[in-house]
N, C-alpha and C positions, 0 to 999 in steps of 0.2 A: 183452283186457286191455291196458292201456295199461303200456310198458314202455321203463325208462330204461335203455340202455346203455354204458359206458365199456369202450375198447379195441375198439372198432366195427370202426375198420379195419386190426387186427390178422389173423396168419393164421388165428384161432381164432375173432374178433370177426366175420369178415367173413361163415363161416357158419354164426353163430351168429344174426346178423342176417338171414340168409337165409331159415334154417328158422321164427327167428319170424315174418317177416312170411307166409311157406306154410301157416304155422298162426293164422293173421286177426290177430294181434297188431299193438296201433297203439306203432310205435316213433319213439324221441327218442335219439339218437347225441348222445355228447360228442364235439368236437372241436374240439384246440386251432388248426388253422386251417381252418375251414369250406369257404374257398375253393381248396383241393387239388381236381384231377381225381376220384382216388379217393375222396373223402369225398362230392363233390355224383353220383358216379357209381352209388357205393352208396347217396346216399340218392333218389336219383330212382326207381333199381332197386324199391327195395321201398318206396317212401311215405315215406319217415323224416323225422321230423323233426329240424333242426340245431340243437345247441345250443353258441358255441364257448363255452372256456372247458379250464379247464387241472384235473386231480386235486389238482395242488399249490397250486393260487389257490384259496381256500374261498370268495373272493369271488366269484368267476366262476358257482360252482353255486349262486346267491342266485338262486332262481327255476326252475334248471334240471330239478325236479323236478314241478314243480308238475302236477297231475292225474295223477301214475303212480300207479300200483298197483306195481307191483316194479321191482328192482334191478336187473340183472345185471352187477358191476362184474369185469372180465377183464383192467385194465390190469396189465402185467408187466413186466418186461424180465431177460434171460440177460446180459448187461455192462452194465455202470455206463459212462457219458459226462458229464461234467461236474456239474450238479445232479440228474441221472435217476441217483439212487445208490439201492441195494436198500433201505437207510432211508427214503430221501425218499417211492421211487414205490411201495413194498409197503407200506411203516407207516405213515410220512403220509398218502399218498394215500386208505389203505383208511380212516383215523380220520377226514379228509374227508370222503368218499361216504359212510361210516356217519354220520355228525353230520349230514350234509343228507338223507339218509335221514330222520330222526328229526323234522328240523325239519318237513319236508313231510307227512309222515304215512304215508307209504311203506314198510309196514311189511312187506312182502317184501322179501330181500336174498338174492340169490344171489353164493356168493361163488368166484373161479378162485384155486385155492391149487396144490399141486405133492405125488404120490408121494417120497414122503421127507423131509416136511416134520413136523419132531417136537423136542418140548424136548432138549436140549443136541446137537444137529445140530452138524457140524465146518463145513460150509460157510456163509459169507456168508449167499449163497441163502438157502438153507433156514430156518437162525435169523428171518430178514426173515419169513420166508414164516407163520411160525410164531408171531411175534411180532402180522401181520395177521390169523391166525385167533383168536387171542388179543380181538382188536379186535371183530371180529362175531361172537362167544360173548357179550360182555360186554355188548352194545350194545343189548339188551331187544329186536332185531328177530325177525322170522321169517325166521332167516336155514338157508341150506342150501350146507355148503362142498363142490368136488369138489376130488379131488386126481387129476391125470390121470398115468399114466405118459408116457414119450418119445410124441409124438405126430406123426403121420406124414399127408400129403397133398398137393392139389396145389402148394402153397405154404409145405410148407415148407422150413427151415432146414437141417434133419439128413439124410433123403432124398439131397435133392436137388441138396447139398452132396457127399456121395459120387458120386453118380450124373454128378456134370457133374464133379469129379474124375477119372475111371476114363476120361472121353474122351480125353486126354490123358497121363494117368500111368501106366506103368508097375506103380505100385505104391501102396498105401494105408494108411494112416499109422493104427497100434493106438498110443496111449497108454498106456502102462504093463502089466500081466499083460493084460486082456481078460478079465478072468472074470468079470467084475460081469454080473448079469443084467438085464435089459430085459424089459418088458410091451408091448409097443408098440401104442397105441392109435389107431383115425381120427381124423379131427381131426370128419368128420360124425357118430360115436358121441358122442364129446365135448358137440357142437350138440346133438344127440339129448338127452341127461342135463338141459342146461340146459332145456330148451324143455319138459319133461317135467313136469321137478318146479314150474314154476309154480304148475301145478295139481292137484300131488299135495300134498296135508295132511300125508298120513305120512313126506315130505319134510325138515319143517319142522324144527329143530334139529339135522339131521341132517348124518355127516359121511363120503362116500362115495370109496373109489376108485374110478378107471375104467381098466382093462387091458384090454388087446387078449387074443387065444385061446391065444396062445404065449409063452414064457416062452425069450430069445435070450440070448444074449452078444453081445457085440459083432462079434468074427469072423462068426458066423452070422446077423445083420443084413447083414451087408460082401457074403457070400457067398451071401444071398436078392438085393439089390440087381446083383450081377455076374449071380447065373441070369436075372433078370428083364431085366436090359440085353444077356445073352447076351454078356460079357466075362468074359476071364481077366487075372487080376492078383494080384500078388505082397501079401501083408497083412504089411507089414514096421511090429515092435514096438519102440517108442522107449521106453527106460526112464524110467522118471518125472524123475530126478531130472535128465535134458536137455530133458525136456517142460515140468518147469517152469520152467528159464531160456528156452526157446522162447517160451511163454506172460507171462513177463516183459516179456521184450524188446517181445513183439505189444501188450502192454497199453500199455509206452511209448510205439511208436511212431503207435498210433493212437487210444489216449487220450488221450494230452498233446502231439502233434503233428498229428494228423490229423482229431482230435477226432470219431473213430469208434469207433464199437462194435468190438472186437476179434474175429477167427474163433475166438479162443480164450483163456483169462484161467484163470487158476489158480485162481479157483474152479470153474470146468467141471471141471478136472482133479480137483478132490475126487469129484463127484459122478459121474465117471463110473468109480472103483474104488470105489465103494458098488453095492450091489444093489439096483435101484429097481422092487419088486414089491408087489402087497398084495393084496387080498383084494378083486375086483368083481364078485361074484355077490352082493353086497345089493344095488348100486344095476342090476343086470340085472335081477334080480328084480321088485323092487319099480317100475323106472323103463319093463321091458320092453324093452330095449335092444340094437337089431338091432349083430351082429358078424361082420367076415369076415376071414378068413386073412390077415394079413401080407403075403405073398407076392401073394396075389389082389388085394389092397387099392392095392400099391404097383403093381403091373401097370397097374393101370386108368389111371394118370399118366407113369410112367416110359416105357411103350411108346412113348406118341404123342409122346418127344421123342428117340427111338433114332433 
């Protein structure tokens, strides 16, 4: 099957791209600049073909679809930096690749949405998120959304962020109670799901969580990550309401002076005193979707950097 992908060389994108082309699929990566290391790396790796061009330029994807069979659009982002705002790149973006979708005849659409994405959501996030599922409901494709929980791997963000923390500090930083619960899911289950439902029919309209085996708190993510690094450390609780001038101040100094993505921004802090759980034994089921332990999962990466 011939298959377009957007957010190629994201942590999520990259083996997602992987698994499709392990499973014969002839792929086309968007990307807004073609001649990056990473982008000619990944697509030399699997065959891929380059398409640049931007989510937000609708001119760009005039052509960029042409001979696919399906979609897989995964572009996201957790902080806003200048025009890359959760409006522009989740709502636009996705009303974009659906309208080029539709024009090319491409009428597979697989869509990366988010666990906890739901009408009147307090978070930025979430609403965005909600607002683009809204988009590929509407959009007369064969489309199929997942919503993953916190998702965990060699690359990413959350992990790996603590883990190269704990070398160093002392002590580990809990934003507000800690009770919210976590599903943590692979980031190659994730790949799995996608690559899956291509070519499952009973797919098609359909709108799937994906959670990992265990059901954490945060502490006890903190506290699997220190058993696996074989470190001890202190889990010291910042009350919300110095975490959100914390997150303030970060969003200022490297949004509007650094013009970087922040480690942290007041909407994380919403979403991380919500409970972000749901129900992934339909798309196990139906998608057959191999799962392993948390602890075993994070082991396989964390180790070989102790």
């Amino acid at each position: 099957m011939k298959v377009f992908i957007t957010g190629a060389t994201g942590f999520v994108g990259q083996e997602v791209v992987c698994q499709a082309h392990q499973n014969g699929h002839s792929l086309r990566i968007l990307a807004r600049d073609s001649q990056t290391p990473s982008v000619r790396e990944l697509a030399l790796k699997t065959k891929a073909e380059i398409h640049p061009g931007d989510v937000l330029d609708s001119r760009s994807l005039e052509g960029a679809l042409e001979g696919a069979e399906a979609v897989i659009h995964l572009v996201g982002i957790i902080s806003e930096v200048g025009n890359c705002t959760f409006e522009n790149i989740h709502i636009q973006g996705t009303r974009n690749m659906a309208a080029a979708s539709q024009r090319s005849g491409a009428k597979r659409f697989l869509h990366m949405s988010a666990l906890g994405t739901r009408p009147g959501a307090i978070s930025r996030y979430h609403q965005s998120k909600w607002a683009a599922e809204e988009i590929v409901r509407q959009s007369g494709l064969e489309y199929t959304i997942f919503r993953p929980s916190l998702i965990y791997g060699p690359r990413d963000h959350f992990v790996n962020l603590f883990a190269e923390l704990s070398k160093f500090s002392p002590v580990l930083p809990i934003m507000g109670k800690g009770e919210a619960r976590f599903q943590p899911v692979s980031v190659a289950t994730v790949a799995e799901a996608f690559i899956r439902a291509l070519n499952e029919p009973r797919a098609i309209r359909e709108t799937f969580d994906l959670c990992g085996l265990e059901t954490l708190t945060l502490p006890q993510i903190l506290d699997t990550i220190l058993g696996v690094t074989e470190r001890k450390r202190w889990q010291l609780r910042i009350p919300l309401a110095i975490a959100r001038c914390q997150a303030a101040l970060l969003e200022l100094v490297y949004g509007r002076i650094l013009r970087k993505a922040p480690p942290l921004n007041r909407d994380q802090l919403i979403m991380l005193q919500e409970d972000n759980v749901g129900e992934g034994s339909k798309a196990e089921q139906l998608l057959g979707l191999g799962q392993t332990r948390f602890r075993n999962g994070i082991a396989s990466y964390l180790k070989r950097k102790t």
